[in-house]
C-alpha positions as CSV (number, residue, x, y, z in Angstrom):
1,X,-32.6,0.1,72.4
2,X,-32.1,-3.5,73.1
3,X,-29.1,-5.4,71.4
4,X,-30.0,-8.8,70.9
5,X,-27.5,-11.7,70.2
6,X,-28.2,-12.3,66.8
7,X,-27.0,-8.7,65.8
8,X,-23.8,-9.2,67.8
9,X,-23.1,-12.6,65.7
10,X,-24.4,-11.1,62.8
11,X,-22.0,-8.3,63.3
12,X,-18.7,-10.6,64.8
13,X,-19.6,-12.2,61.0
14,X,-19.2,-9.4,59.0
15,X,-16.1,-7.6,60.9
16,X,-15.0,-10.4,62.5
17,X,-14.4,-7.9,66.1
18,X,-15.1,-9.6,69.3
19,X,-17.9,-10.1,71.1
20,X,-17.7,-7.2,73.2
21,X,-16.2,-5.1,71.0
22,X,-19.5,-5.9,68.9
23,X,-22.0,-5.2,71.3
24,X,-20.5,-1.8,71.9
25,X,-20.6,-0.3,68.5
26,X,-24.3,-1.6,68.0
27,X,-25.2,0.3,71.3
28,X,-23.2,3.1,70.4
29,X,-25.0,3.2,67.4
30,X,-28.7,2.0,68.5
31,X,-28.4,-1.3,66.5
32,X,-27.7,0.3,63.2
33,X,-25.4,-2.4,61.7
34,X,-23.7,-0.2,58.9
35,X,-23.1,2.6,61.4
36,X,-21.9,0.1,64.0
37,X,-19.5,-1.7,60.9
38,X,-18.0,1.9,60.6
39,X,-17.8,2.5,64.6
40,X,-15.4,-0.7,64.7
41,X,-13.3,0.8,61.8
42,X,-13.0,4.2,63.2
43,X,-11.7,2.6,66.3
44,X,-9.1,0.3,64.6
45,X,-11.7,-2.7,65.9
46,X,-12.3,-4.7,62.9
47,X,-9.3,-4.2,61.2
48,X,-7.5,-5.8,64.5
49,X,-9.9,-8.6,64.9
50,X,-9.1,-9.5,61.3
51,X,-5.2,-10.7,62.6
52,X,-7.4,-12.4,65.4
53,X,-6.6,-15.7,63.7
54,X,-3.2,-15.4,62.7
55,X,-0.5,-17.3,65.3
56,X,0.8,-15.4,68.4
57,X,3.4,-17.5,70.0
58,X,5.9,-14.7,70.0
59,X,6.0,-11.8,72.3
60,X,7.9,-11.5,75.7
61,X,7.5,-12.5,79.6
62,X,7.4,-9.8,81.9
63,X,8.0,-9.9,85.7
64,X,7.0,-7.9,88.4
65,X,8.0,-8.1,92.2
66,X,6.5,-5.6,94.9
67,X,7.6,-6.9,98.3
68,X,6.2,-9.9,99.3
69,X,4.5,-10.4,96.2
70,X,5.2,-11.3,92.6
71,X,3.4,-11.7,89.1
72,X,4.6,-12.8,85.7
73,X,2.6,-12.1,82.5
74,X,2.7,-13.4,78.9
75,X,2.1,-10.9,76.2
76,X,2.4,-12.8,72.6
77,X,2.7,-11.2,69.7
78,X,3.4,-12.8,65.8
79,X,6.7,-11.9,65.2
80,X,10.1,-11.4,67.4
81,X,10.5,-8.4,65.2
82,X,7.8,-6.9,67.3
83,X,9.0,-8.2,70.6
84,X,11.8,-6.0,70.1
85,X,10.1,-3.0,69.7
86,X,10.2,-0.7,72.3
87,X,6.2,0.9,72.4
88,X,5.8,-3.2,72.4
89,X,8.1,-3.4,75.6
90,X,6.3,-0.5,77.0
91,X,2.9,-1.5,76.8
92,X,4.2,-5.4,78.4
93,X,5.7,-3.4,80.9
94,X,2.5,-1.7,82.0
95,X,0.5,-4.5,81.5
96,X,2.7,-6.5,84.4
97,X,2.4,-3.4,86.7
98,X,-1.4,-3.4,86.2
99,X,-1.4,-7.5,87.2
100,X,-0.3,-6.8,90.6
101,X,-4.0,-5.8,91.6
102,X,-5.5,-8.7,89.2
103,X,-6.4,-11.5,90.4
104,X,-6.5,-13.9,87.3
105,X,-5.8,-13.4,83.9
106,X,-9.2,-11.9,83.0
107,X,-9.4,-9.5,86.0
108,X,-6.2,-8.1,84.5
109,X,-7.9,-8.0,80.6
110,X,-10.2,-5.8,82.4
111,X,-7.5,-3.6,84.2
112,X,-7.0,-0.3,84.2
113,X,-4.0,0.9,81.9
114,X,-3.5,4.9,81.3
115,X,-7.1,5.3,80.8
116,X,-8.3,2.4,79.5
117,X,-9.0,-1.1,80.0
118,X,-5.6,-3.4,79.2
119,X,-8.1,-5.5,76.7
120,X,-8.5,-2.6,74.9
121,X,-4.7,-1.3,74.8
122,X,-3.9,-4.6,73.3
123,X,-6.5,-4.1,70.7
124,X,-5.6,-0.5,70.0
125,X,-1.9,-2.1,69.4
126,X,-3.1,-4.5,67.0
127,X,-4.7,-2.1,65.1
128,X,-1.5,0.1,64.6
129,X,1.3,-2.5,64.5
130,X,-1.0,-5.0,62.1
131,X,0.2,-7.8,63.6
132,X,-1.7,-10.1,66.1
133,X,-1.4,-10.1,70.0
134,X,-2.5,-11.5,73.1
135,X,-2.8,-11.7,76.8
136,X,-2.0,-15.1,77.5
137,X,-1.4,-15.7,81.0
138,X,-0.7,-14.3,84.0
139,X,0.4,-15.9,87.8
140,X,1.1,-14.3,90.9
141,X,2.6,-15.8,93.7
142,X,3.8,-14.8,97.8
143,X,6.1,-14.8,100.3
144,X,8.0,-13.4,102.5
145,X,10.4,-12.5,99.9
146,X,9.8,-12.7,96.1
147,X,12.8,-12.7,94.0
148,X,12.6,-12.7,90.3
149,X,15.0,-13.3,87.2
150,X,14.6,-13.3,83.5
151,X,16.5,-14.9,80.6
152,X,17.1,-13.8,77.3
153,X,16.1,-10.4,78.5
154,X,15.3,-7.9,75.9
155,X,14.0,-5.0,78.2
156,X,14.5,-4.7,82.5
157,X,12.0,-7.5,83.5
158,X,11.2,-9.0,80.6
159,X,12.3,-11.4,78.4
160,X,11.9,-15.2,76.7
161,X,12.2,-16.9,80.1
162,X,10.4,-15.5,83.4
163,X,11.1,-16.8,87.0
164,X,9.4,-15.5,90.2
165,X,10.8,-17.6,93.4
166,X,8.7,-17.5,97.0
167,X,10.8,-17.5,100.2
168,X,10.6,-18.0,103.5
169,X,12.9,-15.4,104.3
170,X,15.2,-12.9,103.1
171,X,17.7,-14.0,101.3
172,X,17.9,-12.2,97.5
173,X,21.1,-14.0,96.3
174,X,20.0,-17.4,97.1
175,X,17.0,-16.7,95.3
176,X,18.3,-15.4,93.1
177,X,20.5,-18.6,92.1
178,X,17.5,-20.6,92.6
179,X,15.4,-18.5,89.8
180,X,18.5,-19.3,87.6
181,X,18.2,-23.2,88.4
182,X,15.0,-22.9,87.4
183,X,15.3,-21.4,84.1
184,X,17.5,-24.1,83.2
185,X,16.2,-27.2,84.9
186,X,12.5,-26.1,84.8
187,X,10.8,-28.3,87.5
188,X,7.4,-29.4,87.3
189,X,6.7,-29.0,90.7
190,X,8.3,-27.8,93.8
191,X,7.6,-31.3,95.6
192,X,6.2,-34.5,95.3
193,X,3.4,-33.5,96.7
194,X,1.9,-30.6,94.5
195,X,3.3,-32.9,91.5
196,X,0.0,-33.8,88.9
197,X,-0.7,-37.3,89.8
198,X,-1.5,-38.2,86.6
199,X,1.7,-37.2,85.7
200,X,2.9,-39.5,88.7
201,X,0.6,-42.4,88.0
202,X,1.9,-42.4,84.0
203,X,5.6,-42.6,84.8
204,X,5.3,-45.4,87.0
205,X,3.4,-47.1,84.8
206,X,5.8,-46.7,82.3
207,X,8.3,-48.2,84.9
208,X,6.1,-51.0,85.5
209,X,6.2,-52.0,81.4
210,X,9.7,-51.6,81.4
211,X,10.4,-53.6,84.6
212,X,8.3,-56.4,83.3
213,X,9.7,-56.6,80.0
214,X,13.2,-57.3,81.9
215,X,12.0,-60.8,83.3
216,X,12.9,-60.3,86.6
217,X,10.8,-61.8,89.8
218,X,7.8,-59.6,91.2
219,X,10.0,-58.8,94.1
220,X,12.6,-57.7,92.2
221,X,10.6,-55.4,89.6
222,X,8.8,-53.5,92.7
223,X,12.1,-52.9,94.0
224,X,13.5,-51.6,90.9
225,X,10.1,-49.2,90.6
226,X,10.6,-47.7,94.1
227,X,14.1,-46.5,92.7
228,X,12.9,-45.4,89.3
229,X,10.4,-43.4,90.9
230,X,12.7,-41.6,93.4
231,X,14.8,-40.8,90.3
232,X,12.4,-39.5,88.4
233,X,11.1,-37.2,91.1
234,X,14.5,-35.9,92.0
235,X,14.5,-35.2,88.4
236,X,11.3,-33.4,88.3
237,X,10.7,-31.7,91.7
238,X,12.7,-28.7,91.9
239,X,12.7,-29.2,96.0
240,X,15.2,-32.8,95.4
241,X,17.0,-31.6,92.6
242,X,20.4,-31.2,92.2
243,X,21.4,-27.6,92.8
244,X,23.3,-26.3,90.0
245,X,25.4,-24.5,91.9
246,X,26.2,-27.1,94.2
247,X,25.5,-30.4,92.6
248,X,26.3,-32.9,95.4
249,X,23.5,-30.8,97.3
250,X,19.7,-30.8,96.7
251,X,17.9,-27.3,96.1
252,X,16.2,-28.4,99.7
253,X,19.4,-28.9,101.1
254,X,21.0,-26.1,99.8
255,X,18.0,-23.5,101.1
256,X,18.0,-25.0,104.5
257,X,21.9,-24.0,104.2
258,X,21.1,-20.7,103.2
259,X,18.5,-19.7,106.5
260,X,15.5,-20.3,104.3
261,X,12.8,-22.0,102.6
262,X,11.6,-22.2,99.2
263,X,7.7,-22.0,99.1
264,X,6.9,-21.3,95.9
265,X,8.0,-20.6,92.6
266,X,6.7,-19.9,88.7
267,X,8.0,-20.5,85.4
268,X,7.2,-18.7,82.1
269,X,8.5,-19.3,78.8
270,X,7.1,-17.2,75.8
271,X,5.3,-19.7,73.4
272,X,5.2,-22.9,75.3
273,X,2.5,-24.8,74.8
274,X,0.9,-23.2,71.5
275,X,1.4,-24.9,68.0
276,X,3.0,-22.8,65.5
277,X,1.8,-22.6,62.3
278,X,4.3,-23.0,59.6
279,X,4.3,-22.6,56.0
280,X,7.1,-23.1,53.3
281,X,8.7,-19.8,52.0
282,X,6.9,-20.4,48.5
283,X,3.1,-20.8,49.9
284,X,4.0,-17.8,51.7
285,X,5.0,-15.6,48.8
286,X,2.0,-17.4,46.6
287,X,-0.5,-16.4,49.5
288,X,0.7,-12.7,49.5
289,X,0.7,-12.4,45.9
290,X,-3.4,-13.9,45.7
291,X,-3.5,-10.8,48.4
């Protein structure tokens, strides 16, 4: 029979499983709603998407390099407790092999992983551990040679911090020292001119205040913004920073040193970007205790 969409929200209500994973049980089931209810609890499904709305921003970065080509995925989880566990580390691990025939992050949601799609893994993980996860993000980048690093690894290829760097040529331990600089320094860009212009068009504008607020001539001040800016984007662009290894050198300087160029490059941290919810240890214990 037909599933219509007002089942599948009327279901999502009362289990609070996914859309998909709705729409599955009540075809499954041929739209019986308390048969479906028990299909998603059978399979673990509505007792995962219950943690749906609990925080992720822990987990672990993997990396992956295969030749000429590299990917790094985000996997978050709730806790670091549960980064650390190794069926955790296992299923990041496969998830990241599984991303080098993905294209973008939902391609790889819909991966193949031992059987089963990697959505569906991650759901099936929820459901044992109790403890929310995700699939967060994925990149993949190319070169001639790929050369990856991770910081704060907890498991080979995976860690807090993942770096993939593109090259020109071969050349591992240069890249290698460049995937360290960029753990540390983390660039925005690798030039001035893949750098956001709105990002570009705010700073100077920020420049332009302050240069104004000194009182100095209109010739002056549009001096003193050409010099600001250059600062800032040797600050910013990984391409005219200073190398860390060689500080009186840029990281452009430095490659053309080393026989190549650096094309490309990515930079994932576990976390960034999402807002973590915290609570004092007393609501926590008075939320437990209301069950």
């Amino acid at each position: 029979m037909a599933i219509t969409a007002s089942q599948v929200k009327e279901l999502r209500e009362m289990t609070g499983a996914g859309m998909m994973d709705a729409k599955k049980a009540l075809t499954e089931t041929d739209g019986d709603m308390e048969a479906a209810i028990d299909w998603l609890r059978t399979k673990g499904l509505a007792k995962a998407a219950k943690k749906s709305g609990r925080t992720a921003a822990e987990g672990l970065v993997a990396v992956s390099v295969d030749g000429g080509t590299g990917v790094a995925v985000e996997v978050n989880s709730e806790t670091d407790f549960v980064a650390k566990n190794a069926e955790f580390q296992e299923m990041v691990s496969g998830i990241a092999g599984a991303a080098m025939g993905a294209a973008d992050v939902e391609a790889l949601a819909a991966a193949d992983l031992g059987g089963k799609s990697v959505a569906d893994t991650i759901t099936d993980k929820i459901a044992t551990v109790g403890e929310n996860m995700s699939l967060r993000r994925m990149a993949k980048i190319e070169g001639a040679q790929v050369v990856s690093y991770v910081h704060n690894a907890a498991a080979p290829g995976m860690g807090q911090i993942g770096v993939l760097v593109a090259l020109s040529g071969d050349n591992e331990a240069f890249g290698k020292q460049v995937a360290m600089h960029i753990a540390a320094s983390n660039p925005a860009s690798l030039s001035e001119d893949d750098l956001d212009p709105t990002v570009v068009e705010r700073e100077r504008q920020v420049q332009i205040d302050i240069a104004k607020e000194s009182g100095k001539p209109e010739a002056v001040i549009e001096k003193m913004i050409v010099g600001r800016m250059k600062k800032f984007m040797a600050e910013v662009t990984l391409l005219n920073q200073a190398f860390v290894i060689d500080p009186d050198k840029t990281v452009a300087a430095a490659a053309k040193d080393a026989g190549v160029d650096v094309v490309g490059f990515v930079r994932m941290a576990v976390g960034e970007g999402i807002e973590k919810k915290e609570e004092d240890f007393a609501a926590e214990v008075a939320k437990a205790v209301q069950g």
